[in-house]
DRENMARLUM-371633 format. One line per field, with one value per residue: residue number from 1; residue in three letters; x, y, z of N, C-alpha, C in turn. Coordinates in pm, whole numbers, plus 32768, in hexadecimal, padded with zeros to 4 digits. Layout:
REM residues N
n	(NUM; ...) $
res	(ALA; ...) $
nx	(X; ...) $
ny	(Y; ...) $
nz	(Z; ...) $
cax	(X; ...) $
cay	(Y; ...) $
caz	(Z; ...) $
cx	(X; ...) $
cy	(Y; ...) $
cz	(Z; ...) $
//
This chain:
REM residues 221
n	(1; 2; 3; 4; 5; 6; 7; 8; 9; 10; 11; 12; 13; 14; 15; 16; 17; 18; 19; 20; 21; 22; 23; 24; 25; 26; 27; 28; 29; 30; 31; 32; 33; 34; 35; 36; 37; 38; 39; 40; 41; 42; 43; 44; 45; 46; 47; 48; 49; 50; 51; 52; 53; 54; 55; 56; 57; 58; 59; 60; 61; 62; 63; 64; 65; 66; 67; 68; 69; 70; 71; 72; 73; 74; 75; 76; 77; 78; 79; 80; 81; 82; 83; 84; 85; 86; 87; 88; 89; 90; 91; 92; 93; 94; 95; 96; 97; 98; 99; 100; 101; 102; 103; 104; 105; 106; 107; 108; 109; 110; 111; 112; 113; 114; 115; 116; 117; 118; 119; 120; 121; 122; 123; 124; 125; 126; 127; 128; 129; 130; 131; 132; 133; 134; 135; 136; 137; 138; 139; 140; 141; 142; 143; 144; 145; 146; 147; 148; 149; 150; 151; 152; 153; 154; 155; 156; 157; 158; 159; 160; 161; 162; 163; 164; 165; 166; 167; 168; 169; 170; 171; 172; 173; 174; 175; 176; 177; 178; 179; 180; 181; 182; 183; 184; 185; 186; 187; 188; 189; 190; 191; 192; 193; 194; 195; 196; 197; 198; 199; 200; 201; 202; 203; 204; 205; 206; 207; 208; 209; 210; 211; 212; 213; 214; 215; 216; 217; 218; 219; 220; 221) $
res	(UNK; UNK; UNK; UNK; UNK; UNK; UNK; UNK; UNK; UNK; UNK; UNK; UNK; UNK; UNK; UNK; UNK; UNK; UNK; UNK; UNK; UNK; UNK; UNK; UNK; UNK; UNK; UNK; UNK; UNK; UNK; UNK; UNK; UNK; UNK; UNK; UNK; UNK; UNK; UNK; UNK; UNK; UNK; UNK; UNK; UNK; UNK; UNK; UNK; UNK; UNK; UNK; UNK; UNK; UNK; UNK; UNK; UNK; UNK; UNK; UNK; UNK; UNK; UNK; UNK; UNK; UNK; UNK; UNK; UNK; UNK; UNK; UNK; UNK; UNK; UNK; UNK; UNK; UNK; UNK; UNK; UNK; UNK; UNK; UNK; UNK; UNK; UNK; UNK; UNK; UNK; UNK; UNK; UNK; UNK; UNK; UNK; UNK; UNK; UNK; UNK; UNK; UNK; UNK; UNK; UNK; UNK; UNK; UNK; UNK; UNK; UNK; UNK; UNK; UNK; UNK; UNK; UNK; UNK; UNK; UNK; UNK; UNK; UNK; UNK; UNK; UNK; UNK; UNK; UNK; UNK; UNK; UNK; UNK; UNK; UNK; UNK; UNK; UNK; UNK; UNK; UNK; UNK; UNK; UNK; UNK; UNK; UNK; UNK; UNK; UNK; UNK; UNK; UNK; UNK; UNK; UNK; UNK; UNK; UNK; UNK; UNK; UNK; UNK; UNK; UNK; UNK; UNK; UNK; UNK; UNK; UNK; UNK; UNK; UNK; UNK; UNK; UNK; UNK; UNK; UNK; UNK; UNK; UNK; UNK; UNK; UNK; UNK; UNK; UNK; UNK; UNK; UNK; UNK; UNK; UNK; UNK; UNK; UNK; UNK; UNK; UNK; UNK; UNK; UNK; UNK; UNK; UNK; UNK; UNK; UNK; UNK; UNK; UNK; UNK; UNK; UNK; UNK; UNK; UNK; UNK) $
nx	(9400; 94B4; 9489; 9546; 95E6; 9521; 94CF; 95ED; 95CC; 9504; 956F; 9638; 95C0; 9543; 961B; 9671; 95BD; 95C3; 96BA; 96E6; 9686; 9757; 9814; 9774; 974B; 985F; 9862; 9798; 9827; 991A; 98D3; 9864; 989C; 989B; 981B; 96DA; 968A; 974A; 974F; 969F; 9712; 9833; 97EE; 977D; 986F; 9943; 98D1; 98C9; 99CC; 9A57; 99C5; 9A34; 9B3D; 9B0B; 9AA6; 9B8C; 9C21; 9B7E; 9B6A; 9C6E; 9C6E; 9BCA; 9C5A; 9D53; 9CAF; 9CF8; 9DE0; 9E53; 9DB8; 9D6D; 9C7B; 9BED; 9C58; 9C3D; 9B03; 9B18; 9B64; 9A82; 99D6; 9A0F; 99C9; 98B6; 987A; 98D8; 982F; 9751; 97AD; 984A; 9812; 9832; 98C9; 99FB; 9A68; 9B19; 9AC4; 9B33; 9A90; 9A97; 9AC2; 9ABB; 9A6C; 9B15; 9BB6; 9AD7; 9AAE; 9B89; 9BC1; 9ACA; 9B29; 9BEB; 9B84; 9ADB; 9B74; 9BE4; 9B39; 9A9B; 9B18; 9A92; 9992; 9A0A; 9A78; 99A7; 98F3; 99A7; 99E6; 98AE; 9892; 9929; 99EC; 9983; 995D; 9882; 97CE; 985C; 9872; 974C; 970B; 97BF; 9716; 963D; 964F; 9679; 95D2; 9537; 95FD; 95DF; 94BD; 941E; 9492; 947F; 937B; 93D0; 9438; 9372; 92DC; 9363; 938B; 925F; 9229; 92D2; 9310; 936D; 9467; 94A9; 9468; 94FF; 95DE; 95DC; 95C9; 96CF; 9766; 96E8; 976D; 9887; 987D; 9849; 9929; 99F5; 9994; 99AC; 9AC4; 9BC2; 9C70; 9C06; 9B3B; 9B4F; 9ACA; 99CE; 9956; 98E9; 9836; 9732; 9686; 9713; 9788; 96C5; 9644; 9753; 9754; 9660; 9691; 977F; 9711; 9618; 96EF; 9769; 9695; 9600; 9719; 9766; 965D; 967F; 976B; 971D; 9646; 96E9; 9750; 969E; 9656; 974A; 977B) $
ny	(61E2; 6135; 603E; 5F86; 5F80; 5F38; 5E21; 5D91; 5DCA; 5D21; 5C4A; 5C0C; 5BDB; 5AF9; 5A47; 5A4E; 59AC; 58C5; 5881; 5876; 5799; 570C; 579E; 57B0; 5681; 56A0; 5732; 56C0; 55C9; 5614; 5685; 55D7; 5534; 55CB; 5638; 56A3; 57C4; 5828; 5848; 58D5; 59BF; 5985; 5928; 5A45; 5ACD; 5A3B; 5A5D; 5B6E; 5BA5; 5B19; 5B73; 5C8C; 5C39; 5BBE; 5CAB; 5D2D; 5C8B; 5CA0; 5D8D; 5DA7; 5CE2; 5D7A; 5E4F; 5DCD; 5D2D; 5DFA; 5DED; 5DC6; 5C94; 5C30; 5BFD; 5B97; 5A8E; 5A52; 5A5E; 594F; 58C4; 58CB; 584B; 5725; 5700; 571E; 565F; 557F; 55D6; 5520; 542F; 53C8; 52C6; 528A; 5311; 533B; 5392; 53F1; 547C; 54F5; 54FB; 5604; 55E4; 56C5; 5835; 58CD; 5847; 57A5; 5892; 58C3; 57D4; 5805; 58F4; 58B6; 57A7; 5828; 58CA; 5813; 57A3; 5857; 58CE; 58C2; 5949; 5A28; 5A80; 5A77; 5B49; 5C15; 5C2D; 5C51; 5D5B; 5E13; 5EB2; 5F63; 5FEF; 6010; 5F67; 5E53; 5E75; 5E69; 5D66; 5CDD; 5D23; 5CCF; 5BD0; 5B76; 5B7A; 5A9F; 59B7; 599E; 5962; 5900; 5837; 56FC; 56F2; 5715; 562D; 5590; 55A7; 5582; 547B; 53FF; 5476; 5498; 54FD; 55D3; 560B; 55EA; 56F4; 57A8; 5759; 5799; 58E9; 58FC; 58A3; 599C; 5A67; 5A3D; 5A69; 5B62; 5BA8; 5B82; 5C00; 5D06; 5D0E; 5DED; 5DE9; 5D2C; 5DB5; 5E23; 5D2F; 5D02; 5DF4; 5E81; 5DD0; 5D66; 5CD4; 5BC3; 5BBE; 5BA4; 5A7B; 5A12; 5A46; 5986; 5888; 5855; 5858; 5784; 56CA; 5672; 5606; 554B; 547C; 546A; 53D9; 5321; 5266; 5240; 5192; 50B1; 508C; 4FF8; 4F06; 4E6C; 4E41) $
nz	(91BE; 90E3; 8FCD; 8FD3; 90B9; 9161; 90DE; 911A; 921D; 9280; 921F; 92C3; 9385; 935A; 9336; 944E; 94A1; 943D; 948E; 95AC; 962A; 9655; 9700; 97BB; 9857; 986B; 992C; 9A0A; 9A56; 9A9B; 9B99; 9C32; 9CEE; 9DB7; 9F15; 9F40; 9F7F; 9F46; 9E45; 9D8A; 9D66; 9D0F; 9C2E; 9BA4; 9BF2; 9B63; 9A3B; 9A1E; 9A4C; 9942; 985D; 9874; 9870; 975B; 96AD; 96B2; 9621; 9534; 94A4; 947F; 93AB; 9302; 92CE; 9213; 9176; 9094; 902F; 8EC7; 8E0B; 8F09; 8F79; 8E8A; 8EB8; 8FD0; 8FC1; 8EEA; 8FD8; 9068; 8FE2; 8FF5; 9109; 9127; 9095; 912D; 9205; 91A6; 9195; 928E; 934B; 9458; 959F; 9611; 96B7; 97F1; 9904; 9A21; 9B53; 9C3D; 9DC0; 9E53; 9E92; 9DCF; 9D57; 9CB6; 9C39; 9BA2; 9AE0; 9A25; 99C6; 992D; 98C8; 9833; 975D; 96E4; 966A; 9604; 94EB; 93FF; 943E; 9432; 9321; 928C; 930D; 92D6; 91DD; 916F; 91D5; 913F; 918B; 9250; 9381; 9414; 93EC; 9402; 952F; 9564; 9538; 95DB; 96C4; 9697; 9698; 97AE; 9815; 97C7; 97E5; 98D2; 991F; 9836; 97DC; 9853; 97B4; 9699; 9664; 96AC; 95ED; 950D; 94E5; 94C8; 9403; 92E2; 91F5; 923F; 927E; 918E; 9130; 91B9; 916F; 906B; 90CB; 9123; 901B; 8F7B; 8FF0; 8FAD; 8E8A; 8E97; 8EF0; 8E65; 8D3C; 8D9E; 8DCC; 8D5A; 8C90; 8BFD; 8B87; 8A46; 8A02; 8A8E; 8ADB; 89DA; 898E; 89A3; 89A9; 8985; 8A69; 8B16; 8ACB; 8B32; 8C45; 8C60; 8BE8; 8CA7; 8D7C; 8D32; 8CF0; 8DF2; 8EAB; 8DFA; 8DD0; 8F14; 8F42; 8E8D; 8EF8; 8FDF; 8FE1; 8F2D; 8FFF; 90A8; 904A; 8FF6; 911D) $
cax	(9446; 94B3; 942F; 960E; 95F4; 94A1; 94E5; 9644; 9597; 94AD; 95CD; 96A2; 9573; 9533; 96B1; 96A0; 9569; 95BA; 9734; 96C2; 9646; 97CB; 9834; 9705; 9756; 98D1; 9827; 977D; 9895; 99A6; 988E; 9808; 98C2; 9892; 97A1; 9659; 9664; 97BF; 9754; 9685; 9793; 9899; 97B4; 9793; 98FE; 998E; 98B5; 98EE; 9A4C; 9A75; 997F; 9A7A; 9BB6; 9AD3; 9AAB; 9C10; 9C45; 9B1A; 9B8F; 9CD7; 9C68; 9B9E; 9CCD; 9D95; 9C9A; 9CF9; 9E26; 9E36; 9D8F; 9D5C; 9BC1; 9BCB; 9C9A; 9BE7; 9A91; 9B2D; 9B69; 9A02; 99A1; 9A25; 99C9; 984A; 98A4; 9917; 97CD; 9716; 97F0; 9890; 97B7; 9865; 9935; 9A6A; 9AC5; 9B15; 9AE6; 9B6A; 9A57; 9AEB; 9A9E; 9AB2; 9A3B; 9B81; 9BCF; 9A80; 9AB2; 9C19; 9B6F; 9A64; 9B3D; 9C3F; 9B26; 9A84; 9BFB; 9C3E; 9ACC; 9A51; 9B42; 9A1B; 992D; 9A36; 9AB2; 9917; 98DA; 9A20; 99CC; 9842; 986E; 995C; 9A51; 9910; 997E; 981D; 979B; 989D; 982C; 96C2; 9732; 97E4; 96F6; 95BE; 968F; 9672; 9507; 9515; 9647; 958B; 9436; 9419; 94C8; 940A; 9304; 93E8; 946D; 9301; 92A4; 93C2; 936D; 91E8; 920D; 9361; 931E; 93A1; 94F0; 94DE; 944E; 959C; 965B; 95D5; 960A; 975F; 9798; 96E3; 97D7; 98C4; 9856; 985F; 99B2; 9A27; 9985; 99C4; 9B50; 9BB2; 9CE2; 9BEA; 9AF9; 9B22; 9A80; 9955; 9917; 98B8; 97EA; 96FE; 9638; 9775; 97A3; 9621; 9659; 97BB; 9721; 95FD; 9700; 97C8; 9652; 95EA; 9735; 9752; 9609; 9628; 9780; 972B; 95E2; 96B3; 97EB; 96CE; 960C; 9763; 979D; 9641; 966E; 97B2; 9763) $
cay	(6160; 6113; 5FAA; 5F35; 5F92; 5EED; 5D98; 5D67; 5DC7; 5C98; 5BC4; 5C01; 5BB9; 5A6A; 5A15; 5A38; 5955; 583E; 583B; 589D; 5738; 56BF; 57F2; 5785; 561B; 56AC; 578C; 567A; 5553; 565C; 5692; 551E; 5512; 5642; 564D; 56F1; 5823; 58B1; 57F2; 5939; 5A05; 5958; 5954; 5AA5; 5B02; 5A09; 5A86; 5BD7; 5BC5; 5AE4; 5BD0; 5CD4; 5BF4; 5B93; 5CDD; 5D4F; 5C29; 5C7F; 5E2A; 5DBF; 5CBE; 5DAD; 5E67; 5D74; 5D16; 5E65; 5DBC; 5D45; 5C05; 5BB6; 5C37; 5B07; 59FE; 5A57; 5A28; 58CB; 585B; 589B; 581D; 56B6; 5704; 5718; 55C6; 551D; 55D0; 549F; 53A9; 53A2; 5267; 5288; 537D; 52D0; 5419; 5395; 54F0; 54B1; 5543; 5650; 55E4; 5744; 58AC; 5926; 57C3; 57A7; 592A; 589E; 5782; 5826; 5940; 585B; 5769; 58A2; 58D6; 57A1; 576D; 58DE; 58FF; 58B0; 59C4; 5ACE; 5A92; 5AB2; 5BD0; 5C9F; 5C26; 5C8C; 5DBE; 5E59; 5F30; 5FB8; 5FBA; 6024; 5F05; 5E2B; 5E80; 5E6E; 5CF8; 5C8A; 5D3F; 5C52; 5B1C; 5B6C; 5B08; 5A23; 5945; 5969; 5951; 58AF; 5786; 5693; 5703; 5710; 55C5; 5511; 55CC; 551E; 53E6; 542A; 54D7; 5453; 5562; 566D; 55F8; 5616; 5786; 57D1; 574F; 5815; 592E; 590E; 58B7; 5A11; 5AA3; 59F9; 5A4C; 5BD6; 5BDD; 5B79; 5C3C; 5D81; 5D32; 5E4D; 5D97; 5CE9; 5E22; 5E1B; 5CD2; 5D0C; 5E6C; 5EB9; 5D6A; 5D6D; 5C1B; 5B6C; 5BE5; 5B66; 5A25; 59D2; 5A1F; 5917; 582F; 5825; 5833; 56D3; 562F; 5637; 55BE; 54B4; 5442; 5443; 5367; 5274; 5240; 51E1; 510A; 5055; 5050; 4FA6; 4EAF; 4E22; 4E0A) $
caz	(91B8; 9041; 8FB1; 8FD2; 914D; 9172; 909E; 9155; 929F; 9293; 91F6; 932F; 940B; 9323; 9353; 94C8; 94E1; 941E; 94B2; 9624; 9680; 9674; 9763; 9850; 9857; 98C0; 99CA; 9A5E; 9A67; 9B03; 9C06; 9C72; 9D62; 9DFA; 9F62; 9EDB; 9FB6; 9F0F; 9DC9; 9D38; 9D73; 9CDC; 9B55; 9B95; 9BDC; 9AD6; 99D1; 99FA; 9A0B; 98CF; 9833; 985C; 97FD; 96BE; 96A3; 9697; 95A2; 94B3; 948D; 9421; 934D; 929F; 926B; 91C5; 90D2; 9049; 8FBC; 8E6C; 8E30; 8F8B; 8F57; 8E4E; 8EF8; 904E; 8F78; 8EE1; 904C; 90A7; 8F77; 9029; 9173; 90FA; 9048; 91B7; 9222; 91A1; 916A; 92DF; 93A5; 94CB; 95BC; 9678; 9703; 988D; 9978; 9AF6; 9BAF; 9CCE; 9E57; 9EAA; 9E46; 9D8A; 9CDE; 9C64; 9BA5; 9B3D; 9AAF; 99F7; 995B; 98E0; 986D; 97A5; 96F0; 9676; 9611; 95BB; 947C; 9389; 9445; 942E; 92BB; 924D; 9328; 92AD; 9133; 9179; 923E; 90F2; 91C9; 9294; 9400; 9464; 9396; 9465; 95D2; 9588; 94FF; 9640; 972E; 9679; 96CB; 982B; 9840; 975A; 97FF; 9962; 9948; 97D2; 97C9; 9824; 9725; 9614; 9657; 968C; 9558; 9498; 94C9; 94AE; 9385; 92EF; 9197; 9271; 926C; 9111; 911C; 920B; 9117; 9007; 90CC; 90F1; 8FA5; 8F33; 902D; 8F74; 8E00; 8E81; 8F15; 8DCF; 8CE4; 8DB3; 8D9B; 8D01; 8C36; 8BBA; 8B3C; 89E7; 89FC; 8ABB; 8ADE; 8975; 8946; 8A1F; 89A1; 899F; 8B0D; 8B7A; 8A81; 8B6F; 8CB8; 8C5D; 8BD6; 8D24; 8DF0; 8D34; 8CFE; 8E8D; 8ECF; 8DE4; 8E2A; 8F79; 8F20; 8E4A; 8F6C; 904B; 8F80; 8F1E; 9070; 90DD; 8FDF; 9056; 91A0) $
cx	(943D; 9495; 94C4; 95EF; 958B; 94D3; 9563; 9633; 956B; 9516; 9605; 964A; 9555; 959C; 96AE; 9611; 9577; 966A; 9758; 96D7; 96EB; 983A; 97F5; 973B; 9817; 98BE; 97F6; 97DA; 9906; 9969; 9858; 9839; 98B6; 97F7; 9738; 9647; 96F2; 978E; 972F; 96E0; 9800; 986A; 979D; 9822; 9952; 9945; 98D8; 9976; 9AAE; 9A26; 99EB; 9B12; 9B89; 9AE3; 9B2E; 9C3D; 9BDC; 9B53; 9C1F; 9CC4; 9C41; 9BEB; 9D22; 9D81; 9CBA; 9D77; 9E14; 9E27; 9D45; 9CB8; 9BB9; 9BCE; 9C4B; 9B30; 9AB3; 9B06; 9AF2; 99A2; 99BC; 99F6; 98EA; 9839; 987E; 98AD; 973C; 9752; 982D; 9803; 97C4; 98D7; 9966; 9A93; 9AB7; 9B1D; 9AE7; 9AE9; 9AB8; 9AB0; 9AA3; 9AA1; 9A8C; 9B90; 9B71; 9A71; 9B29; 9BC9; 9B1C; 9AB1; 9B93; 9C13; 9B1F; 9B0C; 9C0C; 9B89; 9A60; 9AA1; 9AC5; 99B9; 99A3; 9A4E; 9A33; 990B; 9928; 99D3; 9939; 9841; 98CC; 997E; 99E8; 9902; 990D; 97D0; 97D9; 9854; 97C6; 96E2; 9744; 977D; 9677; 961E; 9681; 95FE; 94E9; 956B; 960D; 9532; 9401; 9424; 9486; 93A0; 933E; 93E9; 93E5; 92D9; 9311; 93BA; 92C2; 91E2; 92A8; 93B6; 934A; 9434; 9520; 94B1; 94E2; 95E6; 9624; 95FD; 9675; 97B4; 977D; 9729; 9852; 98EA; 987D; 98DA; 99EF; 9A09; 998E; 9A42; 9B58; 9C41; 9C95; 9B5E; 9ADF; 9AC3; 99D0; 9906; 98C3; 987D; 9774; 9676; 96B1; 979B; 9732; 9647; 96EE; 9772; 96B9; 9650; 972C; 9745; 964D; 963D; 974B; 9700; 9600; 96B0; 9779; 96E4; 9651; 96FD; 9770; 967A; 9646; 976F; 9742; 965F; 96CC; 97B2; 971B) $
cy	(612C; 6074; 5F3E; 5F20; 5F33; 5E34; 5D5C; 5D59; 5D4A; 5C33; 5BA6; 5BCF; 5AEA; 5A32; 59F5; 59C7; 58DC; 5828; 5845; 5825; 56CA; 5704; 57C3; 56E9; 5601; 56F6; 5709; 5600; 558F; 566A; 5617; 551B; 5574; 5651; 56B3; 573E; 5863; 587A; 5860; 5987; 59FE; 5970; 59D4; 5AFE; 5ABD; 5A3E; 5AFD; 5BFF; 5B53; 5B1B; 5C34; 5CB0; 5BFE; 5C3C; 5D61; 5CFA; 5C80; 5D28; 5E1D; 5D62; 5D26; 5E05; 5E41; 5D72; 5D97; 5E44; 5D87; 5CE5; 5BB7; 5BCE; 5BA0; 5A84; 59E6; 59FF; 5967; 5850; 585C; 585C; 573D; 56BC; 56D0; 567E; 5568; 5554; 5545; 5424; 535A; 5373; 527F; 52D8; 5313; 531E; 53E2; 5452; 54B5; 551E; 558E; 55F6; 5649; 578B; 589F; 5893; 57C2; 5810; 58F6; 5845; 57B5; 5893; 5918; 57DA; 57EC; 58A2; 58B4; 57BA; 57E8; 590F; 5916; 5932; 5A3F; 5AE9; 5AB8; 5B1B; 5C46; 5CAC; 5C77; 5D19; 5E2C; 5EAC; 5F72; 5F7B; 5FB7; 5F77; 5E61; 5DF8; 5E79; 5DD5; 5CA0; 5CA0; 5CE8; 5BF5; 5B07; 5B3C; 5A9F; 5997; 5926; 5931; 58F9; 584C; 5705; 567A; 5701; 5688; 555F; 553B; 5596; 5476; 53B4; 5457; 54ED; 5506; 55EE; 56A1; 5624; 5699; 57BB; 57F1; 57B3; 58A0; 5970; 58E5; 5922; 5A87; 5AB3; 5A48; 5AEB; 5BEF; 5BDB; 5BB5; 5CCB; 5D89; 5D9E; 5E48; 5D78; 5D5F; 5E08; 5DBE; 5CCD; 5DAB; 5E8C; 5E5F; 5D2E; 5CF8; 5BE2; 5B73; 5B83; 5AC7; 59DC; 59C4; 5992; 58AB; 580C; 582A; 578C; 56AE; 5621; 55E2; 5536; 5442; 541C; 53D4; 52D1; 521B; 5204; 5166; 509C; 5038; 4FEA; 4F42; 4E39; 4DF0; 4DC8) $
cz	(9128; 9033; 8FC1; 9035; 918C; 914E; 9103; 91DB; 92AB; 926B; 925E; 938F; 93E0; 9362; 93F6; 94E3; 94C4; 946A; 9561; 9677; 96AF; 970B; 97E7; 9880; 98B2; 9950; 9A5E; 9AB2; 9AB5; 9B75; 9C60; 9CC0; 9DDF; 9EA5; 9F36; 9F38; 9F71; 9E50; 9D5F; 9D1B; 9D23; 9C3A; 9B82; 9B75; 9B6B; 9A89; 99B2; 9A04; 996F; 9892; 981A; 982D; 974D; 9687; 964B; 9602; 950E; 9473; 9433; 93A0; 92CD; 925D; 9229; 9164; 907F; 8FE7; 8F1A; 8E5D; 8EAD; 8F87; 8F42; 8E93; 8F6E; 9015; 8F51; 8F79; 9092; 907C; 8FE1; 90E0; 9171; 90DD; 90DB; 91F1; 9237; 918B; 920C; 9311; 9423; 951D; 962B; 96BA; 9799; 98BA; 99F2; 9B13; 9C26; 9D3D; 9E9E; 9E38; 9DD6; 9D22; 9C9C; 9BF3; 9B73; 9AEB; 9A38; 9993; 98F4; 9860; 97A0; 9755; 96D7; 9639; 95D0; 9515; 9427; 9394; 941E; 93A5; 9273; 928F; 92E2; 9246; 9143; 9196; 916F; 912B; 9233; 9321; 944B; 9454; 940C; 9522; 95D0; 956D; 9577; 96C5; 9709; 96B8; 9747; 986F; 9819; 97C7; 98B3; 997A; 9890; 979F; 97B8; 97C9; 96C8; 9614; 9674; 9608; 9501; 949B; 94B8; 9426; 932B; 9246; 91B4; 9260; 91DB; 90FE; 916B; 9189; 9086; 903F; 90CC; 9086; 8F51; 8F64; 8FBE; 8EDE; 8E1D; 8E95; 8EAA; 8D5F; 8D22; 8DC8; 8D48; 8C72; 8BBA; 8B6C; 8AA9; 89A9; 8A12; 8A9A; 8A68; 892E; 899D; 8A2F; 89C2; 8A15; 8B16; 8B44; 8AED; 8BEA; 8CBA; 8C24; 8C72; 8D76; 8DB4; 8D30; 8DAA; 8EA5; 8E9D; 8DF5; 8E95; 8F7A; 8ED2; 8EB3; 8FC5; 9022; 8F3B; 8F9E; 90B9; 909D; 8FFE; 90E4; 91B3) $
//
């Protein structure tokens, strides 16, 4: 296992832990309503078939980024997504809970599609074309968005500096998708401080951006 395969491994497992607790939070709300003898059932079967939607989604993404530019631009947009990591206070997202089995998995996989973009565009970008890389990616999330949740999410408000470790990670997501464009090569490839020197650039201006937008935002309020 080379030290690429390794580093991106753990990135993809980072990625799915810090963006898990928004998946879980849709698991549970499509389910509330659900009688608690079909209730297991139902997070089982919605997850694992929005698992395999995501799935479908995240394979072709990763072929896309093969386009020109789109590596970069993809990187840009996680570059802001990281951003809205710490900066977003509050989620308005309304899910209808199901009253039955099958509504509750509609519910839940439809949830995951509007609100899984962010995990699939870091996984593709992380994984660098590596479908194995991929499926070991979505098959962590599966423990994570069942049995994790709640622990991420008391641990974020317990321990608030986590949020900002997230967000670093998906801004060093971020920092690689972009310097492994291959448009953009002549740039990076053959400078290989000025590469490390950008990634740590886009690592702290997140973090602090982030930090300022909230600290403007306490302020005012």
């Amino acid at each position: 296992m080379d030290t690429d395969f390794l580093i991106s491994l753990l990135t993809i497992i980072g990625i799915d832990i810090i963006l898990g607790g928004d998946n879980a939070i849709v698991v549970a709300l499509a389910c509330r309503n659900l009688p608690l003898e079909i209730r297991n059932r139902a997070i089982v079967l919605g997850i694992c078939l929005a698992l395999v939607t995501r799935m479908s989604l995240t394979v072709v993404a990763v072929q896309l980024l093969e386009i020109p530019f789109l590596l970069a631009i993809s990187g840009a947009l996680l570059v802001y997504i990281a951003y809205s990591l710490l900066t977003e206070q509050a989620d308005d997202r309304e899910i209808e809970g199901g009253t039955s089995l099958w509504s509750a998995i509609k519910a839940i996989i439809i949830a995951d599609l509007v609100m899984g973009f962010d995990n699939v565009i870091a996984v593709a970008g992380a994984a660098h074309g590596d479908h194995t890389l991929v499926l070991i990616g979505l098959l962590v999330s599966v423990p994570i968005i069942i049995w994790g949740s709640k622990l991420i999410l008391k641990a974020f408000d317990r321990f608030p500096i986590i949020v900002y470790i997230g967000a670093g990670i998906l801004a060093f997501t971020a920092s690689r998708m972009i310097t492994h464009e291959e448009m953009l090569a002549p740039l990076f490839y053959h400078h290989p401080i000025f590469t490390l020197c950008f990634q740590i650039f886009v690592i702290v201006g997140v973090i602090l951006a982030g930090s300022y937008r909230i600290k403007s935002s306490k302020s005012f309020s």
